[in-house]
C-alpha positions, -999 to 999 in steps of 0.1 A, spaced: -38 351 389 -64 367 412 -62 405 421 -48 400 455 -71 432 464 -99 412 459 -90 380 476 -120 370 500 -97 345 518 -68 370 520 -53 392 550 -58 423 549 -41 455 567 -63 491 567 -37 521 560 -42 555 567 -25 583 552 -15 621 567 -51 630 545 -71 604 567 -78 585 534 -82 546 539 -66 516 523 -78 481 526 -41 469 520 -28 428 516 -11 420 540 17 402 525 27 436 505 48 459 518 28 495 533 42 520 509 56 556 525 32 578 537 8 549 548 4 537 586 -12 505 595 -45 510 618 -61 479 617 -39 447 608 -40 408 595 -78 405 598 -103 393 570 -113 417 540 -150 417 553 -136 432 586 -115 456 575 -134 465 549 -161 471 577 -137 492 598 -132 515 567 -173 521 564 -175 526 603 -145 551 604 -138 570 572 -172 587 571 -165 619 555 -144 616 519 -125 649 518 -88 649 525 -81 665 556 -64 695 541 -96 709 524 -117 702 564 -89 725 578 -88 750 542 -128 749 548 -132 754 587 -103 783 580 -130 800 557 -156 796 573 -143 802 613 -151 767 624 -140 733 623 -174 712 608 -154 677 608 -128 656 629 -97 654 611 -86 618 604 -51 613 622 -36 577 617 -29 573 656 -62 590 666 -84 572 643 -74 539 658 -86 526 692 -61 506 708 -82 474 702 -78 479 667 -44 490 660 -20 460 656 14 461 642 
């Protein structure tokens, strides 16, 4: 049985969570709570793409906000799942 995370010929989905982490998700499972869809049913080379392009900084977005709190200013975008997506990308 293959890992269906791995699947080159697969769909994939890319989830975001309230953290701004990123997912690269199959398609055919179901998104599990807490997860939002921003990109959907394209290959794993694309989404896989989309995550490089927009999940640039690693930290969960409650240590950005605990860090810009400390130091007076915000030094990163915080991931939201419906502002991270441009319309183009988001499916459903």
């Amino acid at each position: 049985m293959t890992n269906p995370f791995e699947d080159e010929t697969a769909t994939y989905h890319v989830l975001i969570n309230d953290e701004g982490q990123h997912s690269l998700w199959p398609s055919f499972k179901e998104v599990p709570k807490g997860w939002t869809i921003v990109r959907s049913s394209d290959s794993r080379a694309a989404c896989l793409e989309f995550i490089n392009q927009h999940w640039t900084d690693m930290r969960p977005n409650s240590l950005v906000r605990r860090m810009s709190q400390q130091t007076g200013h915000l030094s990163h975008e915080t991931a939201e799942p419906q502002a991270r997506a441009s319309s183009s990308d988001a499916q459903s």
